[in-house]
C-alpha positions as CSV (number, residue, x, y, z in Angstrom):
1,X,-172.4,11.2,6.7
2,X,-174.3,13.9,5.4
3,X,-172.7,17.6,5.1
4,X,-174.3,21.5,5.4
5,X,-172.8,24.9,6.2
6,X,-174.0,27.1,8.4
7,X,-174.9,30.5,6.5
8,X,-173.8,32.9,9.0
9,X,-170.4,32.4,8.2
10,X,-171.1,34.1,5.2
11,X,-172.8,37.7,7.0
12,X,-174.9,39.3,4.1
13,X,-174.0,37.5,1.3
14,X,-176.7,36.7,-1.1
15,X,-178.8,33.6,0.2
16,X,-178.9,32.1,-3.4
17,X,-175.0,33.0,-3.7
18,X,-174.2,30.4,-1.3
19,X,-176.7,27.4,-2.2
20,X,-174.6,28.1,-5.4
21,X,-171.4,27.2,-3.9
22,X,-173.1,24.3,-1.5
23,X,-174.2,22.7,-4.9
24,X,-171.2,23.1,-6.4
25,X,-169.0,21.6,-3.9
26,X,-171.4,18.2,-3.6
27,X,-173.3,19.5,0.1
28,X,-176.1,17.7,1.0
29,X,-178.0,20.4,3.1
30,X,-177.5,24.1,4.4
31,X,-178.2,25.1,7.7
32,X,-180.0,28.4,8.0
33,X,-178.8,31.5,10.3
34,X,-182.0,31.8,13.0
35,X,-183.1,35.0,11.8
36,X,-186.7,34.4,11.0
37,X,-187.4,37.7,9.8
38,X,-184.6,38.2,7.3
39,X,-186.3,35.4,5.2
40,X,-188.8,35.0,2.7
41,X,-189.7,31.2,3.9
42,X,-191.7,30.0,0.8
43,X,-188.9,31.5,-1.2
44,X,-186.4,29.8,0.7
45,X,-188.2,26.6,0.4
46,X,-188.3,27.4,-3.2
47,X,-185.0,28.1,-3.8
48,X,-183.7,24.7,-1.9
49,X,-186.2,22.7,-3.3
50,X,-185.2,23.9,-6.7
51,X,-181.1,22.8,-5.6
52,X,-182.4,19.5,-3.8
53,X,-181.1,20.9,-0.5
54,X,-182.0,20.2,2.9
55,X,-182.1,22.4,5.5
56,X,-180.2,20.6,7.9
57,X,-180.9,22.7,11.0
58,X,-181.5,26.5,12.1
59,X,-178.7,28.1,13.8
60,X,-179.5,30.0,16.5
61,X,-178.1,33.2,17.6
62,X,-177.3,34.5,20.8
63,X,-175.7,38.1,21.0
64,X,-174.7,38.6,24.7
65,X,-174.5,42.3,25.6
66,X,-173.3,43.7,29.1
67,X,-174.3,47.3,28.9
68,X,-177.7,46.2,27.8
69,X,-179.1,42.9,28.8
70,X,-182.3,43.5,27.2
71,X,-180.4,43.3,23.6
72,X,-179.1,39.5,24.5
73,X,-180.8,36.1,24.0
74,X,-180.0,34.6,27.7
75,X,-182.3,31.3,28.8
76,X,-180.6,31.5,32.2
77,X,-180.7,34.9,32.5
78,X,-181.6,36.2,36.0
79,X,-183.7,38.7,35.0
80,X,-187.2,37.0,34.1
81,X,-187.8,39.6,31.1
82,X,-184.7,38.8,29.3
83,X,-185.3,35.0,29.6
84,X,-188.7,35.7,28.5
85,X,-187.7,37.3,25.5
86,X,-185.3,34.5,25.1
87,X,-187.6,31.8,25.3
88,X,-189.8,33.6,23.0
89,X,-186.6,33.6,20.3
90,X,-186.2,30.6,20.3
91,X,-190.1,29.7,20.3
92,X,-189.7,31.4,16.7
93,X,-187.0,29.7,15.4
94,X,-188.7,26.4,16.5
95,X,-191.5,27.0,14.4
96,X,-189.3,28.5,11.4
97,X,-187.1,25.3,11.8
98,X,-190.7,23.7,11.4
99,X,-191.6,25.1,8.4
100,X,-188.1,24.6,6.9
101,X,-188.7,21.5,7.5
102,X,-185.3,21.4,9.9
103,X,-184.9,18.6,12.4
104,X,-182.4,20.5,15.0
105,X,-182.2,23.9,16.4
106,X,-178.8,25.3,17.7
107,X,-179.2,26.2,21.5
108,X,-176.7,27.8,23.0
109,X,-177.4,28.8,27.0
110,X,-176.5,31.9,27.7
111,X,-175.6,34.3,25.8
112,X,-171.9,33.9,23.6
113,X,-169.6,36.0,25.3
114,X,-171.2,35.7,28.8
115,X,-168.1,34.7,31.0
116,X,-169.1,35.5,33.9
117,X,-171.6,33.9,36.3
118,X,-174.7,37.3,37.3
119,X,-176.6,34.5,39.5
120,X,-176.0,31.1,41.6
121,X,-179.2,29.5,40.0
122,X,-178.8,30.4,36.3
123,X,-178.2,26.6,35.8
124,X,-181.8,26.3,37.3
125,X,-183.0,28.8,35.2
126,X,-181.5,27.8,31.6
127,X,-182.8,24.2,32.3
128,X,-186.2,25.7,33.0
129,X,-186.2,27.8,30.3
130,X,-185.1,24.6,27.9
131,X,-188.2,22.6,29.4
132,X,-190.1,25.7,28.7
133,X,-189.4,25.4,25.4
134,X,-189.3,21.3,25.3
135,X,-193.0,20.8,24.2
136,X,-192.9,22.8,21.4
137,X,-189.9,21.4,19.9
138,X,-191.7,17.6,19.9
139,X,-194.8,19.5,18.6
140,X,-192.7,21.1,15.7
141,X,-190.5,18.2,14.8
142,X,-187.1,20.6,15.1
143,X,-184.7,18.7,18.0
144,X,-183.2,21.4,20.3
145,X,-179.4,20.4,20.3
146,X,-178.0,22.1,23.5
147,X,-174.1,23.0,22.3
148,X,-171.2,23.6,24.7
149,X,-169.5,26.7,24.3
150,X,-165.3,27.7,25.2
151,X,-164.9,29.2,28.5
152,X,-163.7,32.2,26.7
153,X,-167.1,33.0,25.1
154,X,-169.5,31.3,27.7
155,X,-168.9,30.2,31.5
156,X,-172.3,27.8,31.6
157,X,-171.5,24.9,29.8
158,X,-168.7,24.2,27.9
159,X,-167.6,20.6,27.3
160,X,-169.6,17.3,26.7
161,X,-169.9,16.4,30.4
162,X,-171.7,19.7,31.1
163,X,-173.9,19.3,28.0
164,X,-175.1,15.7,29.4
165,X,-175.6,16.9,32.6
166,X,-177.7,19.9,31.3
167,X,-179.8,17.4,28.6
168,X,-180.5,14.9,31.5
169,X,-181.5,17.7,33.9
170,X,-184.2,19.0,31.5
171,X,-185.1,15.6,30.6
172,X,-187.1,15.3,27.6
173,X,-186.9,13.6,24.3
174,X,-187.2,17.2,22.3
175,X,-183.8,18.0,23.9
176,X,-180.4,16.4,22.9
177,X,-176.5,17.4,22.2
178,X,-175.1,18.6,20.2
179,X,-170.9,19.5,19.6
180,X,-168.7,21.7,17.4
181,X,-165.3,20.6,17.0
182,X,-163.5,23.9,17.4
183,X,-164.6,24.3,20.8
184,X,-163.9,20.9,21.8
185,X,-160.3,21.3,20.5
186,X,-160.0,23.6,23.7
187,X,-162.1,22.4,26.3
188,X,-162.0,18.5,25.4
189,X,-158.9,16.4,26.7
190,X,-159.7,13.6,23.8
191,X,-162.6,14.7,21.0
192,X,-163.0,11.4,19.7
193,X,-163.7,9.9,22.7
194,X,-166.1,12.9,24.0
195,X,-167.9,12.0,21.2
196,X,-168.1,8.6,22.3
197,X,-169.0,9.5,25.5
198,X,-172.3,11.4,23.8
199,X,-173.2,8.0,21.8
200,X,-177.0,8.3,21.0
201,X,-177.4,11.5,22.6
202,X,-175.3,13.5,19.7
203,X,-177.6,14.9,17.2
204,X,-175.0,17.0,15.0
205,X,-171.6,18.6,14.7
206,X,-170.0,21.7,13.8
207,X,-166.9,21.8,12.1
208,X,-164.2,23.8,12.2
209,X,-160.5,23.0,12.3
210,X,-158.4,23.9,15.5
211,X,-157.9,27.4,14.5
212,X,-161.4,28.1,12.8
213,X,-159.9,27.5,9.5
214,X,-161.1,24.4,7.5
215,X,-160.9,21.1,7.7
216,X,-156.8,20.6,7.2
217,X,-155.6,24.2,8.4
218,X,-155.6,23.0,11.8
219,X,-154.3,20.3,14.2
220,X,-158.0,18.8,15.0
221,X,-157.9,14.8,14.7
222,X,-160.7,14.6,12.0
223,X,-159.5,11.0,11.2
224,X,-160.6,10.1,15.0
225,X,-163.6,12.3,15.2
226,X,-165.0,10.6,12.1
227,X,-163.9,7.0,13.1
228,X,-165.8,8.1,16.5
229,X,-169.2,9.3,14.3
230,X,-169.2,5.7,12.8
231,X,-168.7,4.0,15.8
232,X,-172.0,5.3,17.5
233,X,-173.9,5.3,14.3
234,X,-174.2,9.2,14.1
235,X,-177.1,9.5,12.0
236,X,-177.2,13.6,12.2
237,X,-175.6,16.6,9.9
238,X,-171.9,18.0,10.0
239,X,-172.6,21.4,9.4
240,X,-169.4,23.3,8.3
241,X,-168.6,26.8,10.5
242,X,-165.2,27.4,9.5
243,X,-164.5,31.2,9.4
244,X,-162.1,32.6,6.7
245,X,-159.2,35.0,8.0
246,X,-159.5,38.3,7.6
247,X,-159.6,41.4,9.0
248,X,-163.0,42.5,8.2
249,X,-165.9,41.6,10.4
250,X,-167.5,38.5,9.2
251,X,-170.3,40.5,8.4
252,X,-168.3,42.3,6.0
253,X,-167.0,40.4,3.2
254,X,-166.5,43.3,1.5
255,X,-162.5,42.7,2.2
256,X,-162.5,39.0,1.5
257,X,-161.7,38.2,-1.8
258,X,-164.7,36.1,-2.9
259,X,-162.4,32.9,-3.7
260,X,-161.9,31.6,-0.4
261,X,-164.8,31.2,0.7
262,X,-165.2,28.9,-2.1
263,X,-161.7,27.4,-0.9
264,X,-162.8,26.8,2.6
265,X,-166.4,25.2,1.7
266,X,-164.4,22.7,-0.7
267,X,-161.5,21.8,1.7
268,X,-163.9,21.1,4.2
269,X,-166.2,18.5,2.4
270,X,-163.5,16.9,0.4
271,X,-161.1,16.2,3.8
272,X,-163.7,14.7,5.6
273,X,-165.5,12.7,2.7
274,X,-161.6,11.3,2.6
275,X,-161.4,10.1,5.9
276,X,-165.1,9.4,6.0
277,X,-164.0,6.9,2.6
278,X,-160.7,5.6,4.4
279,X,-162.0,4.8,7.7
């Protein structure tokens, strides 16, 4: 198995402060907030290459705003302008993922906290916009890895049946799966076994426990997800995503005392290496 954290956990917190704590705790890669523009990417190269660390994909993000649609990253939005703006997003993140060096870009369709259905076709229109975007992502080298969402923050896809469905639909080799283990803990009957069911089409994992916690803080069967991973030769990144309880937005860690995010980072790698040892 090989282990990363996604940054954006971590809100505005010193890029080279958390490579620090990656290094520390034995991670084998990072995986980098899809921001292109808040990154220097030679200097980021620089600094990784400097740690040995991989970038182990670019996480996109996808703000979803009612009062202003124009402010959201929506692929199946109805409006042909906002999926425009959309597509072009993620067009960028392809090609940052590229120069990164990245093999997988976080998709999500539709934009997180969009519950409600706007049109009849806006399956029709994410899988366009996904094929859209398709080429590129061969071109580039960066795997777009389409991730279910909860039905509390999205009402398009949100368990490994509809993220099959929606792979096969747009039908290309640029476009796989991709699953996080804190959303399955809600919408999946048996995680292990909905990992089974994605076999070879599972290109990486996030992680967080039941609650969003680490690995251990929850009730999530890590022992089966990881015995699952080995059975269909998972060959991709489990990128860490727990978030750390606290009042403050997770932008602001100006609340947090520093020490657990440290905890949460080491909890994480050493539970799973465990089971990943044990199994």
């Amino acid at each position: 198995m090989k282990y990363s954290i996604s940054n954006w956990i971590y809100g505005s917190e010193p890029i080279e402060k958390t490579v620090e704590r990656l290094v520390k705790f034995g991670y084998d890669g990072i995986e980098i907030k899809g921001e292109p523009a808040d990154y220097d990417t030679k200097q980021l190269n620089d600094l990784l290459s400097s740690y040995n660390l991989e970038v182990s994909s670019v996480c996109g993000m996808w703000p979803w705003d009612d009062s202003n649609p124009m402010k959201t990253r929506d692929l199946a939005n109805p409006d042909e302008k906002v999926r425009e703006k959309a597509i072009n997003y993620a067009e960028s993140c392809l090609q940052f993922g590229n120069e990164l060096g990245a093999k997988v870009f976080v998709c999500v369709v539709g934009g997180c906290g969009k519950v409600k259905q706007l049109h009849e076709k806006e399956w029709e229109f994410g899988v366009n916009s996904v094929k859209k975007l398709a080429k590129l992502a061969i071109d580039t080298g960066v795997t777009i890895a389409i991730e279910p969402i909860n039905r509390y923050e999205l009402f398009l896809l949100n368990n490994v049946q509809d993220g099959l469905r929606f792979v096969r639909d747009v039908n290309s080799e640029g476009v796989k799966l991709m699953l996080d283990t804190f959303h399955m803990n809600i919408e999946e009957p048996d995680p292990p076994a909905s990992i089974r069911i994605a076999g070879d089409l599972l290109v990486h994992l996030h992680v967080g426990d039941s609650n969003r916690q680490s690995v251990g803080r929850g009730h999530t069967d890590f022992k089966g997800i990881i015995r699952s991973l080995k059975e269909i030769k998972f060959q991709g990144y489990m990128a860490m995503e727990p978030l750390p309880p606290t009042a403050a937005d997770v932008y602001d860690l100006s609340q947090l005392d520093p020490s657990v995010l440290d905890l949460y980072a080491e909890e994480c790698i050493t539970q799973l290496k465990f089971f990943e040892k044990v199994i």
